[in-house]
N, C-alpha and C positions, 0 to 999 in steps of 0.2 A: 323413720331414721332412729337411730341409737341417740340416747340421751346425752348431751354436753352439760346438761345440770343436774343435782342430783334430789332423787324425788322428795328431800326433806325441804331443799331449796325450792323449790315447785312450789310444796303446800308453804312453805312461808311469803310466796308470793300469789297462790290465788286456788282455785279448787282444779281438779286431777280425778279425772273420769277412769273408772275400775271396767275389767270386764264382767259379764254373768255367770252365769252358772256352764261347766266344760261339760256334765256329762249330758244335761239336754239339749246340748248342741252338738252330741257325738251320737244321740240315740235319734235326734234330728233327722241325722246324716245315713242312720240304717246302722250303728253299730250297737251289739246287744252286750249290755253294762249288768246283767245278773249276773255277772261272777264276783266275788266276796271281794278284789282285785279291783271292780269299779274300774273308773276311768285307766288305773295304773299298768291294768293288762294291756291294753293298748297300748303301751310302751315298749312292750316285750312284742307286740305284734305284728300293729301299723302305726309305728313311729308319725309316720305321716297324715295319718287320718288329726293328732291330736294336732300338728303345725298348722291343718285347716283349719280345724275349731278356734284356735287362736289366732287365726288370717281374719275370718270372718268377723272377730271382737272390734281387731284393730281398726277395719276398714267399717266398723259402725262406727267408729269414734270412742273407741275405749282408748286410753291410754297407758297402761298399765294392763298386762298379759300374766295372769296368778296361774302356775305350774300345774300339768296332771298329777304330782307328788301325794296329794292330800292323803292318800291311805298307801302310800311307798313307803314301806316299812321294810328293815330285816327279816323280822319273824311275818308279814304277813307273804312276803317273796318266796322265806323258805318252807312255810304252807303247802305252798307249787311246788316245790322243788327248784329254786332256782336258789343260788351258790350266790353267798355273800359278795362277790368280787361283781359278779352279775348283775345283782341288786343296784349294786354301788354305781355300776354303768348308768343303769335304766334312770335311778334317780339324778345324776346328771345329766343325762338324754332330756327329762322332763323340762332342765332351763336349756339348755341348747335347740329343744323342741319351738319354743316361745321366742329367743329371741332368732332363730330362723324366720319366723311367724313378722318380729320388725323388720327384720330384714326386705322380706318381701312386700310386705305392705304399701313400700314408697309412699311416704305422708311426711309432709313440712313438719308434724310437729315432733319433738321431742315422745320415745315411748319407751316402757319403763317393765322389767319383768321379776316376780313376786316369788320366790320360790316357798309354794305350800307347804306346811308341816302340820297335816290335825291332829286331833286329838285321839291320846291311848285307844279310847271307843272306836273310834275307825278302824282300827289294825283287827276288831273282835269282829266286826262287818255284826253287832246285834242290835242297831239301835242304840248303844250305851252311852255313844256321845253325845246325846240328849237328856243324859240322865247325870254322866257324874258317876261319884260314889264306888268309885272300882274296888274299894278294898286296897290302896296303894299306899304309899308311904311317897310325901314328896321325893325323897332319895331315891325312891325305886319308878317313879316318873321321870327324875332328871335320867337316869341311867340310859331309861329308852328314848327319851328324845335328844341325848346329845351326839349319838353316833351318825344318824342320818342328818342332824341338823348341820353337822362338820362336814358331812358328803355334799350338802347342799351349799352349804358356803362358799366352798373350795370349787363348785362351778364356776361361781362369780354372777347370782344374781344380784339385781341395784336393793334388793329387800328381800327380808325373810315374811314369811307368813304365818304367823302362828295363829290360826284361826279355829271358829268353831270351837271356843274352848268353854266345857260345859260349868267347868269348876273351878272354883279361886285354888283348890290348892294346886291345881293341875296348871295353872298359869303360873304360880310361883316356880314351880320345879322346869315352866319351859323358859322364865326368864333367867333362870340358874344356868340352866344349857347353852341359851343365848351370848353367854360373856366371854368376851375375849374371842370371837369368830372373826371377828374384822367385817361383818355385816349390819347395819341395822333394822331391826325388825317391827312390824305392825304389831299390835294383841289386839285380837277380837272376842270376845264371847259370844255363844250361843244364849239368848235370854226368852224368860217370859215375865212380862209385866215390867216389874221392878226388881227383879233377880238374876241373878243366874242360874241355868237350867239346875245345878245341884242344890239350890235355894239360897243362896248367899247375897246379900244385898249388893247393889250394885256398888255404892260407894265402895264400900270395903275392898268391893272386888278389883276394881278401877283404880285404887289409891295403891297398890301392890306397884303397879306399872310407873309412879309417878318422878319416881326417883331414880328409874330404871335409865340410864345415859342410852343406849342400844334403840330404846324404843321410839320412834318416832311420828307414832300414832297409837290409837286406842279405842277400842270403839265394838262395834258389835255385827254380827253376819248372822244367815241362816238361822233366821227371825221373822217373824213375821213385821212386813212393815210397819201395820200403829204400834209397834213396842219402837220404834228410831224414835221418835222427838224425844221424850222421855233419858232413852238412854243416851243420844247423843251430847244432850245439855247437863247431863250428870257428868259422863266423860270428860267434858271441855271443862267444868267447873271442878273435880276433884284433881285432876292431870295436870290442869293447863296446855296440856300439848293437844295439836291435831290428833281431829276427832277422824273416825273410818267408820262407814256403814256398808255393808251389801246387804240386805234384806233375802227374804225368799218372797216368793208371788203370792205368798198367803195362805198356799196350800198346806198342806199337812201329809208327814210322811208316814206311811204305818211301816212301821220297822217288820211286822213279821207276814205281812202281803209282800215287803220292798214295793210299795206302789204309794204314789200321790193321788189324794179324795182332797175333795172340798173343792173352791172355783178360789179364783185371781184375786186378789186385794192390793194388788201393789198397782199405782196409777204415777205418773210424772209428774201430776200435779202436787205431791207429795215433796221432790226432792227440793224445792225452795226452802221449805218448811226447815229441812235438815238439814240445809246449808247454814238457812238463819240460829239454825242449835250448834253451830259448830263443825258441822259434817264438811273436810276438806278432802277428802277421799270417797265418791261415792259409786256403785253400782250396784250390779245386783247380782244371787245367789240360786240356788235351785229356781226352776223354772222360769229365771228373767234370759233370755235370750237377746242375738243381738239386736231386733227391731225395740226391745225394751232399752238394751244400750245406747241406742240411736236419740231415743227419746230422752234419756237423763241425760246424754247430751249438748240437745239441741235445750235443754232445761234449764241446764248451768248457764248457757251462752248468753239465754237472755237474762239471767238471775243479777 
C-alpha cells in the first residue's frame, strides 16, 4: 500500500528496508543495459519491464522503491535524440513506474518511492562518477541538476535521491538545487575507506548536509560494504540525522569493460553492524538483488 506516514516519520520511529540494485534485476530479467542510457532506456521502451523490477523489490520486503532516473538526464536523452518535453515525460514515468510497482504489490506495510538523481558522471556513462573532479564549477553543477530535479519533484515522490555522489563539491551544488522543491531528499556518497571517491574526507563531506532542513538522511551507496560501519558512524555523528546505506556486493566495476570482476563481499550478517552505527535506511546497490533484500530484511526484523 501507499504510505499514510512519511518516510522521515518512519526512520524516526525505527529502520526502513531500501531496495537493490534495478539494473541487475533488469539484466536478471534478459534486458540488455549496454546502452550509455542504462536502466533509463527502458523507460523509453518497456515501461513495464522496470514496474517488475520494482514489484520484485517490494515483495522481498523492500520498502522503499528508488526510481530508473539515476542517469535520466536532459542532455543524456538528447544524446538519443529524444526532445526535452519527452525526457520530462520519461522521468516522471520513472516514479509513476515505482509507485505502480506499490500499487500492485498488495503488502500491509507502508511503501515508499525515491526518486533517483545521480551524479554529473552518469550523464558521461565514463566511469567519472567514481572519480569526481569533472572540471565543474558548483554553479555549473547546481544548473544541471536543478532542471531534472524540479521534473522529479513535481511527480510527487515521498523522497529525492541524490545518490552516488562522488564529490563534496558536487553535493553542495545538489543540495543548492534541492531548495524550495517541496521534497525532501536523502545525500549518499559513493566512498572508499574514509573519503569520498574525489578524496575529501568524510567529515567534511557529511557536515555540508547537516544544516540542510530538505535532507532527511545522509549516508553512503555503491561502496563496497566494509567501508558502511565506518562511514555510517561518521554520518550519524557529524549530521545527527538518519544515517542511509546501500552498499554494492563488493564487486568492482571496470568502467571501460562496463562489466563487474571480483566475487561478493556483502553477507546480512553485516547489516546489524550498520544499524548499530546508525544505518536507518538500509539496502543494497549494484549486484544485491532481491533474495539479498530478503535477507536485510529478515535481518532488521530480528536486529
Amino acid at each position: 500500500m501507499t504510505s499514510t506516514i512519511t518516510l522521515a516519520e518512519a526512520l524516526a520511529a525505527g529502520t526502513v528496508v531500501l531496495d537493490g540494485g534495478m539494473s541487475n534485476q533488469l539484466e536478471s530479467a534478459g534486458h540488455d543495459l549496454s546502452d550509455e542510457l542504462w536502466s533509463a532506456r527502458l523507460l523509453a521502451e518497456q515501461p513495464e519491464a522496470v514496474t517488475e523490477a520494482h514489484l520484485a523489490y517490494f515483495r522481498a520486503g523492500a520498502d522503499v522503491a528508488i526510481t530508473a532516473s539515476y542517469q535520466a538526464t536532459f542532455e543524456g536523452f538528447a544524446k538519443r535524440g529524444i526532445a526535452r518535453e519527452r525526457a520530462a515525460e520519461l522521468m516522471a514515468l520513472s516514479v509513476e513506474s515505482a509507485r505502480e510497482a506499490a500499487r500492485r504489490a498488495r503488502v500491509p506495510r507502508p511503501l515508499w518511492v525515491a526518486a533517483s538523481a545521480g551524479p554529473y558522471g552518469a550523464m558521461l556513462a565514463d566511469g567519472s562518477e567514481y572519480r569526481g573532479r569533472y572540471g565543474l564549477s558548483v554553479d555549473e553543477l547546481e544548473r544541471f541538476h536543478r532542471p531534472r530535479l524540479e521534473v522529479l519533484a513535481a511527480a510527487g515522490p515521498d523522497v529525492l535521491a541524490l545518490e552516488t555522489v562522488p564529490d563534496a563539491d558536487e553535493a553542495a551544488a545538489l543540495l543548492r538545487a534541492v531548495r524550495g522543491l517541496g521534497v525532501p531528499a536523502w545525500l549518499t556518497y559513493s566512498v572508499a575507506g574514509d573519503r569520498t571517491r574525489a578524496g575529501q574526507p568524510l567529515e567534511e563531506a557529511f557536515a555540508l548536509a547537516a544544516e540542510a532542513d530538505e535532507v532527511i538522511a545522509v549516508g553512503v551507496n555503491c561502496c563496497a560494504p566494509q567501508d558502511v560501519d565506518g562511514a555510517a558512524a561518521t554520518a550519524a555523528r557529524v549530521t545527527g540525522k538518519p544515517v542511509v546505506v546501500y552498499p554494492n556486493s563488493g564487486e568492482t566495476w571496470d568502467a571501460e569493460a562496463r562489466a563487474w570482476t571480483g566475487r561478493s563481499t556483502f553477507t546480512v550478517g553485516q547489516v546489524k553492524g550498520w544499524q548499530q552505527a546508525g544505518a536507518r535506511l538500509v539496502g543494497g546497490c549494484c549486484r544485491v538483488g532481491p533474495d539479498g533484500v530478503a535477507g536485510i530484511a529478515r535481518a532488521l526484523e530480528t536486529a
